[in-house]
C-alpha positions in Angstrom: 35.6 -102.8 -39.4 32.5 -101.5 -38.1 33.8 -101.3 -34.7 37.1 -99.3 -36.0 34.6 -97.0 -37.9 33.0 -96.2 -34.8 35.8 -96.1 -32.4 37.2 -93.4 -35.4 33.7 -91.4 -35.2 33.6 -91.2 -31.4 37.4 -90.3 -31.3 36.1 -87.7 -33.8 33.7 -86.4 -32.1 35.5 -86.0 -28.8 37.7 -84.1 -30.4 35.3 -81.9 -31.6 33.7 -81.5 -28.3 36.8 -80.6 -26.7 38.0 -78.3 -29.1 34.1 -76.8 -28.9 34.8 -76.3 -25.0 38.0 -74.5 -25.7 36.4 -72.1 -28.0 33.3 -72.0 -25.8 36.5 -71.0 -22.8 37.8 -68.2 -25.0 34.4 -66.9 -25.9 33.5 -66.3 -22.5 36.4 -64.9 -21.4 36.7 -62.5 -24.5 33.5 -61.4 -23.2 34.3 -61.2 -20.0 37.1 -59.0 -20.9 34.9 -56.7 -23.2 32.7 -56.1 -20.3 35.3 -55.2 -18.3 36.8 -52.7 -20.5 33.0 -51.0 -21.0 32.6 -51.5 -17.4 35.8 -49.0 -17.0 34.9 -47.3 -19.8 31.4 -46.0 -18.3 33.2 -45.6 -15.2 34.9 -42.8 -16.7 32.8 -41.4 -18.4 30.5 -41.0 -16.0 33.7 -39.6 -13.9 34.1 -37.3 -16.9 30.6 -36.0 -17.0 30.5 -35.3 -13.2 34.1 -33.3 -13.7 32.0 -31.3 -16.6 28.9 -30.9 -14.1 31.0 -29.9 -11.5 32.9 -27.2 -14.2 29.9 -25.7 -15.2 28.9 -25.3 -12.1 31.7 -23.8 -11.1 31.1 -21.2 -14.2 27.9 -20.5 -13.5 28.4 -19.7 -10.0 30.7 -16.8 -11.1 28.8 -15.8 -13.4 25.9 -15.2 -11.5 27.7 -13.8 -8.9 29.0 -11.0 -11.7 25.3 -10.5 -12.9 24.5 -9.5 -9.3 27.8 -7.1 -9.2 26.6 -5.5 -12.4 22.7 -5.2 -10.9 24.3 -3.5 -7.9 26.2 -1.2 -9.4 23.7 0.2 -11.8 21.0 0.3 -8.4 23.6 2.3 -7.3 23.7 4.4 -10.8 19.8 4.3 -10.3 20.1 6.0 -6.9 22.8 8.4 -7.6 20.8 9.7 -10.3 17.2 9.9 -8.7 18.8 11.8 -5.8 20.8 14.5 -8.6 16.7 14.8 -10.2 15.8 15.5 -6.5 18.0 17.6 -6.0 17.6 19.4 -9.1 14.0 19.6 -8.1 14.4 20.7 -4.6 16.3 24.0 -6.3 14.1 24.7 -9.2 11.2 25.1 -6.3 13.4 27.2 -3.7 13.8 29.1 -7.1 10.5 29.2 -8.3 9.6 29.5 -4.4 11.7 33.0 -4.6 10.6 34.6 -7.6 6.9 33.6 -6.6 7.9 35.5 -3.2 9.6 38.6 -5.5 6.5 38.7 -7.6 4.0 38.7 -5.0 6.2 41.5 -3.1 6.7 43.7 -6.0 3.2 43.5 -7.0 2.5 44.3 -3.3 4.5 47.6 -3.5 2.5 48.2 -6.7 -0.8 48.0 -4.7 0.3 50.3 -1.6 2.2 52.8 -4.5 -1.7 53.3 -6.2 -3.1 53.4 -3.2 -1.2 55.9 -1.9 -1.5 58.4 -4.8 -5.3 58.2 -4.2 
């Protein structure tokens, strides 16, 4: 009997090993499968995020590039309107150049007309 008992107990237990190494099989490739599918999963995600860096790129590129229209044309504003204040400068002492002239020259006469008299 004692030898059927233990030929029952090592049957037993090589049964249990075996199924062990079966379940040990799946495990592994269960997780061989998982990191396969985070593997890809990274994968494009990291594809993802370069699309997004690429995008935004992309956006800020053109945006820049309609800053710096914008900054040109109000330079050109800028200049259009410091020439006008030149200009407008310019006259006001051609102006003030000419009634300085008339002032001087009427006074002038004013002088020679006393003078005369005397």
């Amino acid at each position: 009997m004692k030898k059927v008992f233990l030929a029952v107990l090592a049957l037993s237990m090589t049964a249990s090993v075996l199924t062990s190494c079966k379940e040990a099989e799946k495990k592994a490739e269960d997780a061989a499968e998982a990191t396969e599918n985070a593997l890809e999963e990274a994968g494009e995600n990291i594809k993802e995020a370069g699309e997004d860096l690429k995008d935004a790129a992309k956006e800020a590129g053109e945006e820049m590039k309609e800053a710096g229209e914008e900054m040109k044309e109000a330079g050109e504003k800028a200049m259009d309107s410091i020439k006008k204040a030149g200009e407008n400068l310019k006259e006001g002492a051609e102006k003030l150049g000419e009634d300085a002239k008339d002032a001087a020259n009427k006074v002038a006469k004013e002088v020679e007309a006393a003078t005369d008299d005397n």
